[in-house]
C-alpha positions in Angstrom: 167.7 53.6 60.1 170.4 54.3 62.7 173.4 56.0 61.8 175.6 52.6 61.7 173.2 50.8 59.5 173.2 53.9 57.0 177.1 53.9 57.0 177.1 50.0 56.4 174.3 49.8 53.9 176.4 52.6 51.6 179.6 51.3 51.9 178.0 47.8 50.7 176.5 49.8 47.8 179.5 51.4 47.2 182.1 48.4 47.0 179.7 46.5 44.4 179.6 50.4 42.0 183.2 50.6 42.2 184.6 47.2 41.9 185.7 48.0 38.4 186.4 51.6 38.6 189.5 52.7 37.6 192.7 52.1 40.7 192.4 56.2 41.7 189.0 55.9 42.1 187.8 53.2 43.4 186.9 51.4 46.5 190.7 52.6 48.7 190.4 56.2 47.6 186.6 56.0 49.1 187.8 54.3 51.5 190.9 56.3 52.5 188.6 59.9 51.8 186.4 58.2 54.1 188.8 57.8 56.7 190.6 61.3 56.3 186.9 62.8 56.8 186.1 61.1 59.9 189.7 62.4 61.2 189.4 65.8 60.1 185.5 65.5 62.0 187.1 65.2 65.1 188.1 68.5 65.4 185.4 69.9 63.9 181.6 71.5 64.9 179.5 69.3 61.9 176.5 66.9 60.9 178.8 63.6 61.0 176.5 61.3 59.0 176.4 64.3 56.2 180.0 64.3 56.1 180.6 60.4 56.1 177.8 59.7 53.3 179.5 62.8 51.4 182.9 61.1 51.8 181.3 57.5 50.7 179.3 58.3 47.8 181.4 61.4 46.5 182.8 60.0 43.2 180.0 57.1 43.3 179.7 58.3 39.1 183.0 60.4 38.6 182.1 62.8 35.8 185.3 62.2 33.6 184.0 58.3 33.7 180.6 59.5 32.4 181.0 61.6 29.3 181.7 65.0 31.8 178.3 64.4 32.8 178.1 66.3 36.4 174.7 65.6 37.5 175.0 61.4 37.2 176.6 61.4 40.5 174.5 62.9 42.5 171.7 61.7 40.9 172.6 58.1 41.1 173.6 59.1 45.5 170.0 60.2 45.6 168.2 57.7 44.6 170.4 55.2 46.5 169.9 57.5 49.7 165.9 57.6 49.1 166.1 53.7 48.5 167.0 53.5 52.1 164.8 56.1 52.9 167.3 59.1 54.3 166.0 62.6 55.1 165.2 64.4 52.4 167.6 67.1 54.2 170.5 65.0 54.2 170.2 63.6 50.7 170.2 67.2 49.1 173.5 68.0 51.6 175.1 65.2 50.1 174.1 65.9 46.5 175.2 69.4 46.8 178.5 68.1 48.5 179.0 65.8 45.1 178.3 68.5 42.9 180.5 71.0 44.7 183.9 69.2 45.7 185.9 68.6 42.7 188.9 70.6 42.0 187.5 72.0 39.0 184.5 73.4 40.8 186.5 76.2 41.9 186.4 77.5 38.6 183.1 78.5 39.1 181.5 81.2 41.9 181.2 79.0 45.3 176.8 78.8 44.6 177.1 76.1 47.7 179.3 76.0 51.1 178.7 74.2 54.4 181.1 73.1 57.3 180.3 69.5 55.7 181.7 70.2 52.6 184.9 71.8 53.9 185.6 69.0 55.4 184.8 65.9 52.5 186.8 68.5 50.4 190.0 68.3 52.3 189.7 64.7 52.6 189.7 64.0 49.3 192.5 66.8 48.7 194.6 64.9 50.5 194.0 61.7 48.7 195.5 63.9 45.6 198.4 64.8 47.6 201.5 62.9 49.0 203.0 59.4 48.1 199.5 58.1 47.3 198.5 61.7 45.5 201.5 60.7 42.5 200.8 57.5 42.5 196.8 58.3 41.7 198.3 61.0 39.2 200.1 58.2 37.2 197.7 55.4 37.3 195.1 57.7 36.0 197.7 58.8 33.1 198.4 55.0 32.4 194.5 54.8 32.0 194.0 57.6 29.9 197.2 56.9 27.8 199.0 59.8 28.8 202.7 60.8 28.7 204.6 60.7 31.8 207.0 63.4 30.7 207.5 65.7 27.6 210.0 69.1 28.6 208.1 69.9 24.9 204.9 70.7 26.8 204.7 73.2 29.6 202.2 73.2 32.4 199.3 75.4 31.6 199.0 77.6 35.1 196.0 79.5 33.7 193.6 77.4 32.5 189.9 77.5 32.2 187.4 74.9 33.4 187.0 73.4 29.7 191.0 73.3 29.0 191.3 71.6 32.7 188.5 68.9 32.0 189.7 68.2 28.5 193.9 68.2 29.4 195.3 65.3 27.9 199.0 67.0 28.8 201.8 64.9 30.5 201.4 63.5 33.9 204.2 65.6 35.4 202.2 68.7 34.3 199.1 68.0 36.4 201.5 68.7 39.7 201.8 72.5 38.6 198.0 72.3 37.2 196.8 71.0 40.8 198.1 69.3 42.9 201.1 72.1 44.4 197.8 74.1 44.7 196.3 72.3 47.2 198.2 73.3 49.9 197.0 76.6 49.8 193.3 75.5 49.2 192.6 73.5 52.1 189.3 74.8 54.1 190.7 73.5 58.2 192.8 73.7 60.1 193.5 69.8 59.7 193.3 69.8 56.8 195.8 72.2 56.2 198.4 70.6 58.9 198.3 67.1 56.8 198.6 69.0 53.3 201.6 70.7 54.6 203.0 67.0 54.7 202.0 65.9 51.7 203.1 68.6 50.5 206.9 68.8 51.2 206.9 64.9 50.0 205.9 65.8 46.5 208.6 68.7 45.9 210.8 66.2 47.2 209.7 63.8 44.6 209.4 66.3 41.8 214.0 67.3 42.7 214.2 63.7 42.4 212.5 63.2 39.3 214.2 65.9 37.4 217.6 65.1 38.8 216.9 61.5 37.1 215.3 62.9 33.8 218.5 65.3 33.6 
């Protein structure tokens, strides 16, 4: 298939998978990751279809959906890549891009790193940070019946893997848990120029908040 077809036939395949998913992970964050990926391409020496299938199918069976199970997703990407018969290369890219762009993958020793990667990662950062970044944060709180706020509870800044997957802690306390620390975890130089944005939006949210809460 040509690149185009490859790109349409996934995004098909990924609208009908996600048209229930949960409103932080579904068809708009793909879509806006996605977008953010092919931007951050640009200016950037890398394998485009990789990093656009990576961007599509990335949270095509989120983990935290599926009983923590991290090998659904790529496993369901591969077969749906081998259905439509893409180079064995570029399926295992992608899989290894699925498996290795979470947050909470950099808990364990990087066993996987490409330019590709870099690149789906940041996109996806961003989609955690900013205006849409809270409002993901408190959808996703909502659907897991979490508090918003509890002064009771402090943030838990040195968490392990196991204490960060199974967190059911106030919403407000996943800013200090993750996203603040984004910022400083973007991979290029794009990347890092539209955290820095995002960024300064949520500490102005967070003054707000407390000044309301107080």
């Amino acid at each position: 298939m040509e690149h185009a077809v490859i790109i349409d036939t996934t995004v098909s395949f990924v609208r009908k998978t996600l048209e229930n998913a949960e409103g932080g992970h579904d068809w708009w964050h793909i879509h806006r990751v996605w977008t953010n990926a092919k931007r951050i391409a640009k200016t950037e020496e890398c394998d485009l279809l990789v990093v656009e299938l990576g961007a599509l199918l990335h949270d095509i069976a989120d983990s935290k959906f599926h009983s923590g199970d991290e090998e659904i997703g790529p496993a369901i990407a591969g077969e749906f890549l081998r259905s439509i018969r893409v180079d064995p290369s570029t399926i295992e890219h992608v899989q290894q891009i699925i498996r290795h762009i979470s947050f909470k993958s950099g808990f364990d020793k990087a066993a996987f790193s490409s330019k590709e990667l870099d690149i789906v990662q940041d996109a996806d950062r961003l989609d955690a940070m900013g205006a849409i970044g809270i409002a993901r944060t408190f959808s996703y709180g909502g659907f897991k019946g979490r508090k918003i706020y509890n002064p009771e509870i402090a943030p838990n800044l040195n968490m392990s893997k196991e204490e960060y997957k199974n967190s059911a802690a106030p919403s407000i306390n996943h800013f200090y848990e993750k996203l603040l620390l984004l910022k400083d975890k973007m991979n290029t130089p794009t990347g890092k120029e539209l955290a820095g944005q995002r960024h300064e939006f949520m500490e102005v949210y967070l003054k707000q908040f407390y000044s309301e809460v107080k």
